[in-house]
C-alpha positions as CSV (number, residue, x, y, z in Angstrom):
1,X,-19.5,5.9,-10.2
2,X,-21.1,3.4,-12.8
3,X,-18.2,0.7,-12.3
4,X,-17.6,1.1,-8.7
5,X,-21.7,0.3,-8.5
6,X,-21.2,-2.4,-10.2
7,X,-18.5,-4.1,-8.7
8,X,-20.3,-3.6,-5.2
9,X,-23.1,-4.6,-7.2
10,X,-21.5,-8.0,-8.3
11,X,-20.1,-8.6,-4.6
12,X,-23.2,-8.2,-2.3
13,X,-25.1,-10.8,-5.0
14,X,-22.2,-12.9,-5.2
15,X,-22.6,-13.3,-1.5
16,X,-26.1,-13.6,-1.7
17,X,-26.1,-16.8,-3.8
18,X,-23.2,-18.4,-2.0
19,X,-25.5,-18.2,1.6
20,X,-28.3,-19.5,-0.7
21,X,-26.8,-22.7,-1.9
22,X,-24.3,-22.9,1.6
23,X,-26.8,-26.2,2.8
24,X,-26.3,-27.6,-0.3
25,X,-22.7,-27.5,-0.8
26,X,-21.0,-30.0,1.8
27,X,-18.4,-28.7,4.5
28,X,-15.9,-30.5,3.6
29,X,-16.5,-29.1,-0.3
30,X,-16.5,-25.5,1.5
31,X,-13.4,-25.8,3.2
32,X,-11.6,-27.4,0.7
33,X,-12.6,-24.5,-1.4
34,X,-11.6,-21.5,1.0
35,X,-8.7,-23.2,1.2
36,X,-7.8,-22.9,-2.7
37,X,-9.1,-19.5,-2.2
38,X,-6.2,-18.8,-0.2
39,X,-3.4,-20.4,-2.3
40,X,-5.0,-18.1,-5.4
41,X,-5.3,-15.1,-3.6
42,X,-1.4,-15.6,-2.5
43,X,-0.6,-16.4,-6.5
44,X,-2.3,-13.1,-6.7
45,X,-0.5,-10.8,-4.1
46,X,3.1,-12.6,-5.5
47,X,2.0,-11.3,-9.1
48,X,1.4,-7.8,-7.5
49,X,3.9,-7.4,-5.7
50,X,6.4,-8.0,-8.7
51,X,5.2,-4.9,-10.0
52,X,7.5,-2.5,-8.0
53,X,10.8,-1.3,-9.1
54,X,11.1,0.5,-5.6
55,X,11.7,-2.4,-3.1
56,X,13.8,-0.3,-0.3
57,X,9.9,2.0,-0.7
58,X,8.4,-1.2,-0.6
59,X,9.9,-2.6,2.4
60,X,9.9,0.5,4.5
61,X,6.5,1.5,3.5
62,X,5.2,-1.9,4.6
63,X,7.5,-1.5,8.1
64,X,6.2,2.1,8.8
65,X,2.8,1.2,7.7
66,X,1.9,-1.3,10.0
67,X,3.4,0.5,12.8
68,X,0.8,3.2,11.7
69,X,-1.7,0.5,11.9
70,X,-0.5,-1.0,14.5
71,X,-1.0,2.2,16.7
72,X,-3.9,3.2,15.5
73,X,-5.5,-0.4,15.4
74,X,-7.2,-0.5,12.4
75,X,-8.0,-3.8,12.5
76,X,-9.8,-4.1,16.1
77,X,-12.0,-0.9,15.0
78,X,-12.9,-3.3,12.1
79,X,-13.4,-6.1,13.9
80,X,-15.7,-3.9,16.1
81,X,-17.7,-2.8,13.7
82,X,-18.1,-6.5,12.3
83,X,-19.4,-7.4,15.8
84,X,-21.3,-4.6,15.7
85,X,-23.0,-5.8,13.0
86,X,-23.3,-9.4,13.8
87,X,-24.9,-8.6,16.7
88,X,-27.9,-7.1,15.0
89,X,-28.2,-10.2,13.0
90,X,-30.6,-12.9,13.8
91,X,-27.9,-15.7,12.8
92,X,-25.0,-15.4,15.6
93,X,-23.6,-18.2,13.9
94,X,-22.7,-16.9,10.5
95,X,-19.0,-15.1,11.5
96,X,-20.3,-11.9,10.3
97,X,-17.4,-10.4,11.6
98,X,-14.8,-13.0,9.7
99,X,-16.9,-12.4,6.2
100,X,-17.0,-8.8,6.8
101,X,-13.3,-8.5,7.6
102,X,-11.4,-10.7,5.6
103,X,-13.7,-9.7,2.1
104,X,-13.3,-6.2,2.6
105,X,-9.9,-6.2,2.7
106,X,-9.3,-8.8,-0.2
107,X,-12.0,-6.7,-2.4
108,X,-10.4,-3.2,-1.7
109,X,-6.9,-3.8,-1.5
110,X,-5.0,-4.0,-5.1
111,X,-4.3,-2.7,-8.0
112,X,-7.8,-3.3,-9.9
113,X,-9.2,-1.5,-7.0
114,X,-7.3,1.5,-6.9
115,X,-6.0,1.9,-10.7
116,X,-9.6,1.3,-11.6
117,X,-11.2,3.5,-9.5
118,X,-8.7,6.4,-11.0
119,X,-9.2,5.5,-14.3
120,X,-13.4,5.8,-13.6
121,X,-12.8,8.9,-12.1
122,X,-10.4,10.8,-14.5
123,X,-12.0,9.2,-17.6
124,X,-15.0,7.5,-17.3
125,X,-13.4,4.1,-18.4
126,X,-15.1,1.6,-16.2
127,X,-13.5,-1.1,-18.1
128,X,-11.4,-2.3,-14.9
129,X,-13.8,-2.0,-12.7
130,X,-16.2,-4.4,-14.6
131,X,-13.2,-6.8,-14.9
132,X,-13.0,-6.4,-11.5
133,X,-16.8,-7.0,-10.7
134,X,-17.1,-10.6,-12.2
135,X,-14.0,-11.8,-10.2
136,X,-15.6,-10.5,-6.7
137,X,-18.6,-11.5,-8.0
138,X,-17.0,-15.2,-8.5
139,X,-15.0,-15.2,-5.5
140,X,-17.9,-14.0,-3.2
141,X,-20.1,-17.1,-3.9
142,X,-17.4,-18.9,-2.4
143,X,-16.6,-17.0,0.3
144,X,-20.6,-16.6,1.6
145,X,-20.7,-20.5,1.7
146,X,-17.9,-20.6,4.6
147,X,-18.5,-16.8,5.9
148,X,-22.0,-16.0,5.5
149,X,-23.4,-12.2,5.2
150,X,-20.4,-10.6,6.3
151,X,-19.2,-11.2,2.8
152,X,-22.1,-9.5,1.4
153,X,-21.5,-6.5,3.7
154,X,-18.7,-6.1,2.6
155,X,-20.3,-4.9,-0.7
156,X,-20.6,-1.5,1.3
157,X,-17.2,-1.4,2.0
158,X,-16.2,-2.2,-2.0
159,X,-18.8,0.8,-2.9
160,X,-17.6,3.5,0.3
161,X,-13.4,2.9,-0.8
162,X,-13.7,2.8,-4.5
163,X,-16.1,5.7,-5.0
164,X,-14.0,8.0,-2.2
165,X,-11.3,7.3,-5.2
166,X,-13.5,7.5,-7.8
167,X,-14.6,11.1,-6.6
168,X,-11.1,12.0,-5.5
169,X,-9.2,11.5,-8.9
170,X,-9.9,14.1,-10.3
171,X,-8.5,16.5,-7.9
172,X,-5.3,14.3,-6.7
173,X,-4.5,13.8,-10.6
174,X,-0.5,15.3,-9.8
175,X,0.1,13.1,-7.2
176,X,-1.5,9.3,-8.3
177,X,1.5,8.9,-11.5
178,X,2.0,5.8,-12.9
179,X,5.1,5.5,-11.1
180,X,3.1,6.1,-7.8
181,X,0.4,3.7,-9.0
182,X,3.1,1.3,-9.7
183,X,4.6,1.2,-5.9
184,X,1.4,1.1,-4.2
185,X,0.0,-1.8,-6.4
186,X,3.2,-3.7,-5.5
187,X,2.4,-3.0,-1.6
188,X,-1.1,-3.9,-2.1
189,X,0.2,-7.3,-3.4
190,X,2.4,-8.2,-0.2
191,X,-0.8,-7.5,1.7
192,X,-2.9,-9.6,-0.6
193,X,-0.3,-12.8,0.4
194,X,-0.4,-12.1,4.0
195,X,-4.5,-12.5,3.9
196,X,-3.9,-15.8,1.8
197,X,-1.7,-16.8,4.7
198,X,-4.8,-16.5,7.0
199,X,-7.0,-18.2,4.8
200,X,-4.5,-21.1,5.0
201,X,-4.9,-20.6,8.8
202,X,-1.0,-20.7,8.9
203,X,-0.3,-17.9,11.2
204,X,-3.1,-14.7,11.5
205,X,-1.8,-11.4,10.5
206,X,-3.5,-8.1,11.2
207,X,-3.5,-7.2,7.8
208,X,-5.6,-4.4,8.3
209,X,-3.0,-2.7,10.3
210,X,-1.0,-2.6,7.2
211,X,-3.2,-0.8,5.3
212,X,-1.4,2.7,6.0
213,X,1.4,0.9,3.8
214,X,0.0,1.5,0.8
215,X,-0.7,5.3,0.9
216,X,2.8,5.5,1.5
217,X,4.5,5.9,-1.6
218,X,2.4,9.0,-2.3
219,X,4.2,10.9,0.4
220,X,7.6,9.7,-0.9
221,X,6.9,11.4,-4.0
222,X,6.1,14.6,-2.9
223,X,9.2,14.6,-0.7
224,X,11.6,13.4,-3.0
């Protein structure tokens, strides 16, 4: 659990110093920021989704996923539990539930997240994982100065998801090949452009309800 504690580590004091210097940095300056934010995180997710040599999985995986999601609402339980939270908070104004949201999904969702967590689990190689910590770390200091302590938050998210994995590997070692590894990384990375498109403000997608997508390509193995 050493580099998933870390990495959650790096996030919730990334966020910390971003809503510490947020009066000092001018809005403009913020916005301009979140917005380059958003054209990285896309460069990102294009990178990832490269990846896969499965792109009929890929497609139909993302198709069926979200209509998992969709059902299911993943993202309106999130956003509940954001509000939740933001409602316990003496600052109204800090989008708790935007910080919480959107971070949790770009710190969780990938292929440092999930190949890293495996490789802590199976072999006590943190080596991704601390790769992985001083990005979020980076990226949360930005993200706190336009969305406040929901990005800190979202450390808890970083350290619930990755350890579950973490813990897990061990026992789902047959079914998380590289192959499998592979596809799901390259899933991960269409998500990853859809929440750049949001930070772009271009058109919001409920990229949470596409979560089950990524999961996918384990059952596909199995089957086939």
């Amino acid at each position: 659990m050493l580099g998933t504690i870390v990495n959650a580590a790096a996030v919730i004091v990334g966020g910390l110093i971003g809503i510490f210097f947020k009066n000092v940095i001018p809005e403009k300056l913020s916005e301009a920021l979140l917005k380059a934010s958003g054209l990285a995180v896309i460069a990102v997710g294009v990178k990832l989704s490269l990846v896969g040599e499965n792109l009929t999985l890929l497609i139909m995986s993302v198709i069926i996923g979200s209509g998992m999601g969709e059902f299911i609402n993943i993202e309106g339980k999130l956003d509940k539990l954001g509000e939740y939270v933001e409602s316990k908070m003496k600052n109204k104004g800090s989008n708790v539930t935007l910080g919480f949201v959107t971070c949790t999904l770009i710190y969780c969702v990938g292929s440092m997240s999930i190949v890293g967590a495996i490789q802590s689990g199976l072999t006590g190689n943190h080596e991704i994982l601390f790769s992985k910590a001083l990005l979020d770390g980076i990226m949360s200091i930005t993200m706190a100065v336009s969305m406040g302590m929901g990005v800190v938050l979202s450390g808890l998210s970083v350290l619930v998801y990755q350890g579950t994995i973490t813990l897990l590997a061990q026992f789902m070692q047959s079914l998380l090949s590289d192959v499998v590894v592979t596809e799901m990384t390259a899933i991960g990375g269409v998500l990853i452009m859809a929440i750049g498109l949001n930070f772009l403000e271009i058109k919001r997608i409920k990229v949470g309800n596409m979560l089950p997508a990524i999961f996918l390509p384990i059952l596909y193995y199995l089957i086939f």
